[in-house]
ROLOVO-232036 format. One record per residue (C-alpha): residue in three letters; x, y, z. Coordinates in nm, 2 decimals, decimal comma. Layout:
<tizas>
TIZA	Ala	X	Y	Z
...
</tizas>
This chain:
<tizas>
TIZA	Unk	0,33	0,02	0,10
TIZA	Unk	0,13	0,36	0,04
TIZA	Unk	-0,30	0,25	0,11
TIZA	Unk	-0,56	0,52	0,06
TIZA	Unk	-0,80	0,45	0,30
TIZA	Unk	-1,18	0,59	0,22
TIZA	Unk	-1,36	0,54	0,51
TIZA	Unk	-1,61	0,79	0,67
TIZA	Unk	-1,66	0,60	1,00
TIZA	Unk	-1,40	0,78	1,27
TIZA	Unk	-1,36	0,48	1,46
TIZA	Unk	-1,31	0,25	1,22
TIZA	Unk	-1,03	0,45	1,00
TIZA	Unk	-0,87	0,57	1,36
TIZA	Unk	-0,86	0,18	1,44
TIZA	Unk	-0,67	0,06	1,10
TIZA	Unk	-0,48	0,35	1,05
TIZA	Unk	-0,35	0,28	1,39
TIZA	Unk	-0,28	-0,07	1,32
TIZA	Unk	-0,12	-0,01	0,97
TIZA	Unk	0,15	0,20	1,09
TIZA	Unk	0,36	0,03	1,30
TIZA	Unk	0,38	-0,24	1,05
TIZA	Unk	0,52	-0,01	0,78
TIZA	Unk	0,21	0,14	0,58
TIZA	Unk	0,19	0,44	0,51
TIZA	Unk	-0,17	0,53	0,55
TIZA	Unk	-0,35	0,81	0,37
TIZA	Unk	-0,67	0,86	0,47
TIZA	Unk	-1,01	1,02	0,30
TIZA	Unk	-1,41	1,06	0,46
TIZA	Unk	-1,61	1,07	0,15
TIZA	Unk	-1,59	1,07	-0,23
TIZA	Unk	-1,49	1,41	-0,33
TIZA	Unk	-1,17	1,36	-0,12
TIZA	Unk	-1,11	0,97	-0,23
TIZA	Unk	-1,16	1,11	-0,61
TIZA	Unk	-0,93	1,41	-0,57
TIZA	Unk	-0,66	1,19	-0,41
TIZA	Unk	-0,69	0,91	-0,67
TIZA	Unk	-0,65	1,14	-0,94
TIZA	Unk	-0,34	1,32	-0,83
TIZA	Unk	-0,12	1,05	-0,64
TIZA	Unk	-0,01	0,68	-0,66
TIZA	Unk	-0,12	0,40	-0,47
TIZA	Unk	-0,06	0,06	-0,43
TIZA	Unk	-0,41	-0,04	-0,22
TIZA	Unk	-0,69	0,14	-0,17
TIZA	Unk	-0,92	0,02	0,12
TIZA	Unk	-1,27	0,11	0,02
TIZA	Unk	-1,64	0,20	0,22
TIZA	Unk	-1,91	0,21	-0,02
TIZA	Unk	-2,13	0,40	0,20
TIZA	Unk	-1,99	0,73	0,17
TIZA	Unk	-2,12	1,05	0,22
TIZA	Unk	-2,08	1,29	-0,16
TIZA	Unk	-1,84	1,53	-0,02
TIZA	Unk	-1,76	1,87	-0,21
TIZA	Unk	-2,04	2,15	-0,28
TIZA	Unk	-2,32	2,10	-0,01
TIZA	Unk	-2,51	2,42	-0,17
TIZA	Unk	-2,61	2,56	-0,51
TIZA	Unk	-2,88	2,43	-0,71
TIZA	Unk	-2,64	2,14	-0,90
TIZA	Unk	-2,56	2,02	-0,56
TIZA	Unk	-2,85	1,73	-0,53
TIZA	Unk	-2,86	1,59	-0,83
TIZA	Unk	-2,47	1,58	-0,82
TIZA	Unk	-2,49	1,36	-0,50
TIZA	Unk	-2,71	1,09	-0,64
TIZA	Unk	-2,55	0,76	-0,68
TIZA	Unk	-2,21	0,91	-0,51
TIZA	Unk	-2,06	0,62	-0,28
TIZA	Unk	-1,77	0,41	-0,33
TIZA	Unk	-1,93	0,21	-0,60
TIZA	Unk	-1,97	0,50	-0,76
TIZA	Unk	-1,59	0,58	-0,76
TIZA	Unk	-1,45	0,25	-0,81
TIZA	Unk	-1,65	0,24	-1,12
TIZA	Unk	-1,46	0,54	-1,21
TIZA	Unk	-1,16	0,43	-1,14
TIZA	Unk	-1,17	0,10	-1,36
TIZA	Unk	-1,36	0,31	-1,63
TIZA	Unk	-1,03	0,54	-1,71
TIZA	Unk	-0,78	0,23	-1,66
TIZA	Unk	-0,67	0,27	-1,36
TIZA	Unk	-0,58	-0,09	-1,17
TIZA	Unk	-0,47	0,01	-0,84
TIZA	Unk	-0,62	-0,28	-0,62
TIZA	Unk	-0,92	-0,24	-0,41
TIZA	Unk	-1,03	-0,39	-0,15
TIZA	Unk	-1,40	-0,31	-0,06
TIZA	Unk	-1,49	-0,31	0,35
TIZA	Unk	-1,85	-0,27	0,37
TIZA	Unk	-2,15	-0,34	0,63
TIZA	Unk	-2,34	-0,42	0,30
TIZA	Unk	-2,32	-0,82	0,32
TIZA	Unk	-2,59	-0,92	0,08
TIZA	Unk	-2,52	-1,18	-0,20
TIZA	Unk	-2,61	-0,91	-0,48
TIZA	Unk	-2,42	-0,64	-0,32
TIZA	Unk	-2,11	-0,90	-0,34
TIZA	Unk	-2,16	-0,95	-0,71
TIZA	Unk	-2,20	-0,60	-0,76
TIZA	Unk	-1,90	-0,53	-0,61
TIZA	Unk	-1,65	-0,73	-0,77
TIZA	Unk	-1,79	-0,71	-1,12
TIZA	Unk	-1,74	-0,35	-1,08
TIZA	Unk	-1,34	-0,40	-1,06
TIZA	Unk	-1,31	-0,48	-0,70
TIZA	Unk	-1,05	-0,68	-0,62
TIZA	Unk	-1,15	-0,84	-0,30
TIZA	Unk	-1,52	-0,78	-0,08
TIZA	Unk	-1,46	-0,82	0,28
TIZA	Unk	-1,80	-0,73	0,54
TIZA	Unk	-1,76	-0,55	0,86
TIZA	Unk	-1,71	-0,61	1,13
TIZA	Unk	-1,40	-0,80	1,01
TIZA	Unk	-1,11	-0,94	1,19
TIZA	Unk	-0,80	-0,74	1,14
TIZA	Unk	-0,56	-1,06	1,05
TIZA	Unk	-0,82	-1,17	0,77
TIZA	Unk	-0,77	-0,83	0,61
TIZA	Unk	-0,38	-0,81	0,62
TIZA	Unk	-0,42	-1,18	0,48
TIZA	Unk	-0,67	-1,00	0,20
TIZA	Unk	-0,44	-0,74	0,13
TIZA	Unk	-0,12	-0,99	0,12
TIZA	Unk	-0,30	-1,20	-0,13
TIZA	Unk	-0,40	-0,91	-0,35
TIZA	Unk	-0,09	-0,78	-0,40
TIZA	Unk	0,08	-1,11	-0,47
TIZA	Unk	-0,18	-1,13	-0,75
TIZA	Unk	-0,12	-0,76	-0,89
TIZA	Unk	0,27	-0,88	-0,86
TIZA	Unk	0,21	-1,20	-1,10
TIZA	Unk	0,33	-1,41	-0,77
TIZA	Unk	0,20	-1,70	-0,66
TIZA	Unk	0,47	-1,80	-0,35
TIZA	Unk	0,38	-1,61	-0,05
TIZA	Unk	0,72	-1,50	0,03
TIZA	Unk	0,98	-1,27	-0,16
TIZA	Unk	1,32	-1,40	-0,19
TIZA	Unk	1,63	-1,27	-0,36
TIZA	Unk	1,97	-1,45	-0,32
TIZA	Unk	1,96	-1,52	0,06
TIZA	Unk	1,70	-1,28	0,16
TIZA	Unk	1,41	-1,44	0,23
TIZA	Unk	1,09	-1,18	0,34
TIZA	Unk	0,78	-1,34	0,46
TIZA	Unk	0,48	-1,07	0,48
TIZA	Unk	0,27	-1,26	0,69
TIZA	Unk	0,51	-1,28	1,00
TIZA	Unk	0,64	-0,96	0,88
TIZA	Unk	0,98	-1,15	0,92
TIZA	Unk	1,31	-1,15	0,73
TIZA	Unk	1,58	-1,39	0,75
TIZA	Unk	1,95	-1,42	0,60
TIZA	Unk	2,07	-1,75	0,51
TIZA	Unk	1,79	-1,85	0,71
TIZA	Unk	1,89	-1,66	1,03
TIZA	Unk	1,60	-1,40	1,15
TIZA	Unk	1,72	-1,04	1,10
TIZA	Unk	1,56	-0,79	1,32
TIZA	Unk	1,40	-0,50	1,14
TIZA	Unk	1,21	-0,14	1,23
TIZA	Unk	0,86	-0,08	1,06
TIZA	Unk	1,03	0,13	0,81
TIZA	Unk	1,34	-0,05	0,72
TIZA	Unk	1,14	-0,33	0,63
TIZA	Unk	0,90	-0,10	0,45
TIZA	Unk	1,20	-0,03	0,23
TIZA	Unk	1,32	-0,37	0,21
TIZA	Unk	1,01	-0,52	0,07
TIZA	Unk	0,99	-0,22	-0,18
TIZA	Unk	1,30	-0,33	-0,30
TIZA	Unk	1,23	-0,72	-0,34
TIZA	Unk	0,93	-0,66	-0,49
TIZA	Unk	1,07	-0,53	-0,77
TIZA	Unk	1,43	-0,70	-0,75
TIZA	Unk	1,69	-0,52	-0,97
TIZA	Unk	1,50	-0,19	-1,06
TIZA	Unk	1,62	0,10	-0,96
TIZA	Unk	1,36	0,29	-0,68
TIZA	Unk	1,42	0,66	-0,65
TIZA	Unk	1,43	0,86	-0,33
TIZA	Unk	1,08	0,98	-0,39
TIZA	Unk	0,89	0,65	-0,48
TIZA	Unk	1,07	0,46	-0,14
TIZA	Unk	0,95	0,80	0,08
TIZA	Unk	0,59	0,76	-0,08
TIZA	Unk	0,62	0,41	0,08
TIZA	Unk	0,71	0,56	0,42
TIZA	Unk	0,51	0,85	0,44
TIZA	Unk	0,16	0,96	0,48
TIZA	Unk	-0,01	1,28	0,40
TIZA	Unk	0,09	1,50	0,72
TIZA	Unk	0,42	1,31	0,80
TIZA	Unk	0,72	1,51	0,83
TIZA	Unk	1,01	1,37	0,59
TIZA	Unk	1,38	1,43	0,74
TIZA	Unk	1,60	1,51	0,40
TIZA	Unk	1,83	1,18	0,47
TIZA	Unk	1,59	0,96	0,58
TIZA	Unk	1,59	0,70	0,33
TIZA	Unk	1,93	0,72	0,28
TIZA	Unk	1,99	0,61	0,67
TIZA	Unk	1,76	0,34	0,63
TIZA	Unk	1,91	0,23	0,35
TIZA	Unk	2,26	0,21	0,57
TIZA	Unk	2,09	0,04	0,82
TIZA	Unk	1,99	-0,23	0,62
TIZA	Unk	2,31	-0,26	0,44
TIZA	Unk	2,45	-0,30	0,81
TIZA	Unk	2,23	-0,62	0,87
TIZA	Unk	2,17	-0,79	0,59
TIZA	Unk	2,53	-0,71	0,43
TIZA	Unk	2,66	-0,38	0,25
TIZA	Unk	2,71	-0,58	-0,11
TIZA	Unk	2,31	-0,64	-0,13
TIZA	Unk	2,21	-0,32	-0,21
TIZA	Unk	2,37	-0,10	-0,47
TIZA	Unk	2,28	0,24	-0,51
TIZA	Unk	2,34	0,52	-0,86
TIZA	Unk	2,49	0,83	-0,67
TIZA	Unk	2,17	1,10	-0,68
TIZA	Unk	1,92	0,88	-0,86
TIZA	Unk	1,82	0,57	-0,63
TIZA	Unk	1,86	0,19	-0,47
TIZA	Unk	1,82	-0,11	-0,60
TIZA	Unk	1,91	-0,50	-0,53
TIZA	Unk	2,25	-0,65	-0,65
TIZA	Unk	2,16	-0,93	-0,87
TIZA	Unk	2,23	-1,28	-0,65
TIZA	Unk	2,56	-1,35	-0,78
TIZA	Unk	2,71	-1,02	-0,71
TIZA	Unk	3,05	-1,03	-0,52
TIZA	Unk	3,16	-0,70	-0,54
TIZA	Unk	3,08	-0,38	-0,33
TIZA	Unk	2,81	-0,15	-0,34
TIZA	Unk	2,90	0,21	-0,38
TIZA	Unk	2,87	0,45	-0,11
</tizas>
């Protein structure tokens, strides 16, 4: 999963970038609203994690420069955001905790409000249930066939034996069975590995890819030579190609 995180706080974004990317995420991450806006506009996510109290960002001189920072914080760009269509899901993480700054908050196209400080389990849990409802799920897990992948123990079992996993082969897994049957290009499964700044060997997916056809079986994942992966439907006997 790709997250923009707009945060301006060092600590804080050092801290959950940190504990994102062992389990998978690729994190991307922004200190005010001139960045969050440029990156929003220019490249998919699936989550965005977002501060309201941000700092403007962009021209800091000139005589435009004041009246163009009034009213910039993360309210200001998720209103934005929702304004032009886009849905990406947001989660807001804020130290403001009053009742009215809730309401505000989600009526403005949040998708979840969550005050700091905040246990990091109850946001994973946040961002689990968010995407389940931007998926149209409602069962917790994914399954397809005998694969059975449970995001909250970050867990995958075969025919209900555990199969052991690196961060990024299940990051490629769960891409997969979220979308059971399409067919994921090279480029959409790196943007799920990869941050901004992250070097991207040439083969990389492809050996991942060959890893997990080497645990979960060879036959579960088909590939179309040059254009992408995707998951055999259940019934499928036959090999994958090469």
């Amino acid at each position: 999963m790709r997250l923009l995180l707009v945060e301006d706080d060092r600590m804080i974004g050092d801290s959950l970038r940190a504990a994102l990317r062992p389990e998978g995420f690729a994190v991307d991450w922004v200190r005010d609203v001139a960045a969050a806006r440029a990156a929003l506009s220019t490249e998919r996510f699936d989550l965005v994690l977002l501060d309201l109290g941000l700092p403007p960002g962009g021209p800091t001189s000139g005589p435009d420069s004041a009246a163009a920072a009034l009213g910039q914080d993360g309210l200001t760009l998720l209103r934005e955001l929702r304004q032009r269509g886009d849905s990406t899901p947001v989660i807001v993480l804020t130290a403001r905790d009053g009742p009215g700054d809730r309401v505000r908050g989600l009526d403005t196209g949040a998708d979840d409000y969550l005050v700091k400080p905040f246990e990091f389990d109850e946001l994973r849990a946040r961002m689990r249930a968010v995407q389940r409802r931007h998926g149209g799920r409602a069962q917790p897990v994914l399954q397809h066939g005998a694969i059975v992948l449970d995001p909250a123990a970050h867990q995958v079992t075969v025919d209900g034996q555990p199969v052991l996993l690196s961060a990024r082969e299940y990051a490629v897994l769960e891409a997969l069975m979220q979308r059971p049957g399409a067919l994921l290009s090279r480029a959409q499964l790196e943007d799920r590995l990869y941050g901004w700044g992250e070097e991207i060997e040439s083969n990389a997916v492809s050996v991942y890819v060959h890893q997990l056809r080497r645990k979960l079986g060879a036959e579960r994942i088909g590939n179309v030579r040059g254009v992408g992966y995707f998951l055999t439907p259940v019934s499928h006997s036959g090999p994958a190609s090469a």
